[in-house]
C-alpha positions as CSV (number, residue, x, y, z in Angstrom):
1,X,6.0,28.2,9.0
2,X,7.5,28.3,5.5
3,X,6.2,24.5,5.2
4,X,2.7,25.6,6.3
5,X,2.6,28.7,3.8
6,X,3.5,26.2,1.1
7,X,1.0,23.8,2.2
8,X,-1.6,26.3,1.4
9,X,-0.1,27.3,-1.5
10,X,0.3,23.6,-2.8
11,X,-3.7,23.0,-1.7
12,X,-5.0,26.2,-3.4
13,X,-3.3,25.7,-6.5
14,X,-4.4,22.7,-6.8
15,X,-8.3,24.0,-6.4
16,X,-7.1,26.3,-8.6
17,X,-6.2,23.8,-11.7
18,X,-9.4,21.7,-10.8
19,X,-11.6,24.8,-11.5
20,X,-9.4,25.6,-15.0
21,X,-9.7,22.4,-16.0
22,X,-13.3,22.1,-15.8
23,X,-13.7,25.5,-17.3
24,X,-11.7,24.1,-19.9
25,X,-13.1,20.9,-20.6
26,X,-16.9,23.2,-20.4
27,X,-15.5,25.5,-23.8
28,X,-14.4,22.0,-25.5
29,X,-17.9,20.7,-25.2
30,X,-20.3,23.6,-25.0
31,X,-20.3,26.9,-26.6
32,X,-20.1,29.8,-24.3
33,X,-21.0,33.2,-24.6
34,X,-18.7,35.7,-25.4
35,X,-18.7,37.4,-22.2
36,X,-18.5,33.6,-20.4
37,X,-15.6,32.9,-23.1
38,X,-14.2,36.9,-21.8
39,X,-14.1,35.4,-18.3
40,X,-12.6,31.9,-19.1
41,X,-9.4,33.6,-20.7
42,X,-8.7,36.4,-17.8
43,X,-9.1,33.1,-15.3
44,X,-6.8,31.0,-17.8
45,X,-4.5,33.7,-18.3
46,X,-3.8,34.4,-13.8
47,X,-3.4,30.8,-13.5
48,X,-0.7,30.4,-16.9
49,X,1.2,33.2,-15.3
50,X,1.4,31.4,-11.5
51,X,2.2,28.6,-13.7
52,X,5.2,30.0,-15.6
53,X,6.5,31.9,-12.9
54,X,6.9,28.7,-10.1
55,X,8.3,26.5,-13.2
56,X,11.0,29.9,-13.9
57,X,11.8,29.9,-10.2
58,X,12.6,26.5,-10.1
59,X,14.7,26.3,-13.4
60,X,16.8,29.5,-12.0
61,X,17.6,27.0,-8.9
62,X,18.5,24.0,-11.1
63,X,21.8,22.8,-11.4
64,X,21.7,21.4,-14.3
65,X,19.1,23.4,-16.8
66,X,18.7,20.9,-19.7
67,X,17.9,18.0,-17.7
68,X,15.5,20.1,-15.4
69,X,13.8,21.5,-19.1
70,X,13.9,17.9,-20.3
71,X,11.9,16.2,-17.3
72,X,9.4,19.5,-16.8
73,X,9.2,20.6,-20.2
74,X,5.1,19.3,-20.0
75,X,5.0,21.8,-16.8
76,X,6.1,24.6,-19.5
77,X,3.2,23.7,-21.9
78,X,0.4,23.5,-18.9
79,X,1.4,27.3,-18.4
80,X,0.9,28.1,-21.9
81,X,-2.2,30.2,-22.3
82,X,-3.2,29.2,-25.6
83,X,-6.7,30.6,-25.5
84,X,-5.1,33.8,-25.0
85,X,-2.7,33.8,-27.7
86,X,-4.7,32.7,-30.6
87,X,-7.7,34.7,-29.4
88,X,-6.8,37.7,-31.8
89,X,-6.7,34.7,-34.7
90,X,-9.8,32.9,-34.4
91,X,-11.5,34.6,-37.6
92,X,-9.0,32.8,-39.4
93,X,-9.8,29.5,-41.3
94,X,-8.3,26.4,-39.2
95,X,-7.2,28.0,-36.3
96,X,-10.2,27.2,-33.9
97,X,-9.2,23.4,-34.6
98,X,-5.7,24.2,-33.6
99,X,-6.6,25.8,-30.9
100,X,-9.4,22.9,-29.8
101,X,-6.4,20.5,-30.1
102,X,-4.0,22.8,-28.3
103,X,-6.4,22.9,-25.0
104,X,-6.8,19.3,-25.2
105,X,-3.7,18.2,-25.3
106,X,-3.5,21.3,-22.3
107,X,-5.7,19.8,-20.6
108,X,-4.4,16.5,-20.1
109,X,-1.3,17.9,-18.9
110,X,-2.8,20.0,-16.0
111,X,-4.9,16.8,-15.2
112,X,-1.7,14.8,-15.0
113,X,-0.4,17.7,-12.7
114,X,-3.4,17.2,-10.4
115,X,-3.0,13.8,-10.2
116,X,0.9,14.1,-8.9
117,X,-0.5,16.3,-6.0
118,X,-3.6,14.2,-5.3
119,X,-1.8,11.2,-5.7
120,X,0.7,12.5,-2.9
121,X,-2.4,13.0,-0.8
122,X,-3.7,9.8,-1.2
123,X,-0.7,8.2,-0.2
124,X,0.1,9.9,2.7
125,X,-3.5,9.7,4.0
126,X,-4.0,5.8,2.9
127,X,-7.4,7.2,1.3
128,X,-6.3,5.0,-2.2
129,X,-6.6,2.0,0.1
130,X,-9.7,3.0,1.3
131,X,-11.5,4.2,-1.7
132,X,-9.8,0.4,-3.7
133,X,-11.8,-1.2,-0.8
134,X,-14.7,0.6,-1.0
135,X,-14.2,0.3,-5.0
136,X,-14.3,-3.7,-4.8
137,X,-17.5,-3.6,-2.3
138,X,-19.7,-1.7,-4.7
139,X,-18.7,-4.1,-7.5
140,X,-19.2,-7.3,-5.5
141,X,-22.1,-6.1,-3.4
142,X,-23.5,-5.1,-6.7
143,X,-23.3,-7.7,-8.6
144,X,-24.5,-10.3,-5.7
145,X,-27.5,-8.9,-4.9
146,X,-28.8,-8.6,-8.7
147,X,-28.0,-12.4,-8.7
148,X,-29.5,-13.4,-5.6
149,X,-32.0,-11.2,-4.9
150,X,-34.9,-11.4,-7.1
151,X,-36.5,-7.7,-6.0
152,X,-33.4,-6.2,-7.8
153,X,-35.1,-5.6,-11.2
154,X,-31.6,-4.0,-12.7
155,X,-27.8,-3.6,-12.3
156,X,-28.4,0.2,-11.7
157,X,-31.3,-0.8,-9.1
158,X,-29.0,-3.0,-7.5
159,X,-25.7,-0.2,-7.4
160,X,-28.5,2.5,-5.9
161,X,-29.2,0.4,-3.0
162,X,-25.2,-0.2,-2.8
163,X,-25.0,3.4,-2.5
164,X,-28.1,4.7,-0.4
165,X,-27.0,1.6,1.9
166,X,-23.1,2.5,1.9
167,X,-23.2,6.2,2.6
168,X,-25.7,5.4,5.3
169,X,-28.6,7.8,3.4
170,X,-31.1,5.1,3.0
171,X,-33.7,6.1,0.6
172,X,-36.1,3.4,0.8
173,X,-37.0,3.1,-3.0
174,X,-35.5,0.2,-3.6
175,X,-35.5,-2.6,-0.9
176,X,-34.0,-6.4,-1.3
177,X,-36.8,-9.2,-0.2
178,X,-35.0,-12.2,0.2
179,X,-33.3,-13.6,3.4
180,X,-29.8,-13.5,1.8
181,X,-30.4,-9.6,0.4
182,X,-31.1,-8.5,4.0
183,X,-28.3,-10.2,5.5
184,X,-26.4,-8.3,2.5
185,X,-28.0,-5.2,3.0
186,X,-26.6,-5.9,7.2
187,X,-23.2,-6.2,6.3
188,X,-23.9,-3.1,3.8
189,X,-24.8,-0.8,7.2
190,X,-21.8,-2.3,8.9
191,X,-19.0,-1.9,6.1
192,X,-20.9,1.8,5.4
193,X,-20.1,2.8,8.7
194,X,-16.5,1.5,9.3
195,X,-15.2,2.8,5.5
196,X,-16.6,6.6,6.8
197,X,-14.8,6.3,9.6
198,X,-11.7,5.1,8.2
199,X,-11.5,8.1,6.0
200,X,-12.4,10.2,9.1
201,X,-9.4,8.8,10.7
202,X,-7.2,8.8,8.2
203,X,-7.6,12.5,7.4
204,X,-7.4,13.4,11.4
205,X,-4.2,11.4,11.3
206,X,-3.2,12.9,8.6
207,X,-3.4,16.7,9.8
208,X,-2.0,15.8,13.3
209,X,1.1,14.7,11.5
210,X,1.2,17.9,9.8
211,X,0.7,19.8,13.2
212,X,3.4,17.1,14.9
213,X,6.3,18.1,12.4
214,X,5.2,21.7,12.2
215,X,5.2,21.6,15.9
216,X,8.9,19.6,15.8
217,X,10.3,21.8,13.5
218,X,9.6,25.1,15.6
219,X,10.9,23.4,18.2
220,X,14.3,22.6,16.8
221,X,14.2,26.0,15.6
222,X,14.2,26.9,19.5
223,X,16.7,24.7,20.6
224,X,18.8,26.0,17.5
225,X,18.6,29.5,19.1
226,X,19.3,28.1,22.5
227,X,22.1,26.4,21.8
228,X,23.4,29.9,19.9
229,X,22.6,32.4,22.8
230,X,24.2,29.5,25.0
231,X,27.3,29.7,22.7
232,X,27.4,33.4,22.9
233,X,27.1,33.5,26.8
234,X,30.1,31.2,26.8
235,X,32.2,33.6,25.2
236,X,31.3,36.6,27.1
237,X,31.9,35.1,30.2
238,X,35.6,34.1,28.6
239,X,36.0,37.7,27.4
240,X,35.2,39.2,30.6
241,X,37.4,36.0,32.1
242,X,40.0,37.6,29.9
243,X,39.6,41.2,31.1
244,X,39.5,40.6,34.7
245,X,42.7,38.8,34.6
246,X,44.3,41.6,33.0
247,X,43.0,44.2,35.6
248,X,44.4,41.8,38.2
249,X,48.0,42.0,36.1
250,X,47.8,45.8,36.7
């Protein structure tokens, strides 16, 4: 139960970073309003506190306290709300800059942070296989049907039929000619269809191991509590051993 809790804590934290950071990234490009800007901070601010509080509970568990703060200290940083601290500054000559550079280099870090958890995913799912496959079809598919397909006028022509063919949507706007397109656009429809449900797989694979060990772990909990009641039994039946053969004494 605890491992499923932290499962969904794990995967909404996660969502939660990917909507700071884009929030983020928005104020380093755009300019906001000030209620927008308002908004931004408060949202900043709830996730920097979640932040600094799981990377506190942790160091309090660590052994060793320096080498936990060395290898984490960029954790630290992410939790930093700097938009919040300089807010009261910002009048001040120079200070937006530092604080521009200070959510950059913020930014980064969370992203990093993402990456460790998505990464995980990947792995455990095989989807970075998958998607490095699919990667290397685009490129080659691509690439051979603007060289051997004269009705491909462009690259970008040629990747939007990739695409349309791939995920199976099929627009029609752009349509190879030649023998060897066609049979390219075949083996498109084909390698479109397996890669989708390849990821399909994966992911039901995935969550069925999560309901397997979930499911494994309950049940050694049970046979944990079995085996204790069974132990307790045991010893009653010697106490009350015990007691009858002392009422047979007397």
């Amino acid at each position: 139960m605890n491992e499923k809790l932290n499962n969904y804590y794990e995967f909404g934290l996660s969502i939660w970073i990917l909507l700071d950071l884009i929030f983020l990234t928005s104020s380093l490009v755009i300019t906001l309003s000030t209620k927008s800007y308002y908004n931004l901070i408060i949202f900043d601010a709830c996730l920097c506190a979640v932040l600094l509080i799981e990377f506190f509970f942790r160091f309090s568990k660590a052994k060793n306290k320096k080498k936990f703060f060395r290898s984490n200290f960029t954790e630290f940083i992410a939790g930093i709300p700097f938009d919040l601290l300089l807010f009261p500054f910002l009048s001040f000559a120079g200070v937006l800059s530092v604080l521009k550079v200070l959510k950059f280099i913020r930014i980064l870090i969370l992203f990093v942070q993402l990456f460790e958890v998505i990464n995980v995913f990947l792995k455990d799912t095989y989807l970075d296989e998958i998607f490095g496959i699919f990667l290397i079809i685009i490129i080659s598919f691509t690439l051979g049907l603007y060289l051997f397909d004269p009705s491909m006028n462009s690259l970008f022509d040629s990747l939007w039929f990739v695409l349309s063919t791939l995920t199976t949507v099929g627009y029609g706007d752009v349509l190879p000619n030649s023998m060897i397109g066609k049979v390219i656009s075949l083996i498109l429809l084909i390698g479109g269809v397996l890669i989708f449900s390849a990821v399909t797989g994966s992911m039901a694979s995935y969550f069925n191991k999560k309901l397997l060990n979930e499911g494994s772990e309950e049940l050694k909990s049970i046979n944990e509590k079995l085996d204790a009641t069974e132990k307790e039994l045991k010893e009653l039946k010697e106490e009350i051993s015990n007691l009858n053969k002392k009422l047979d004494e007397k």
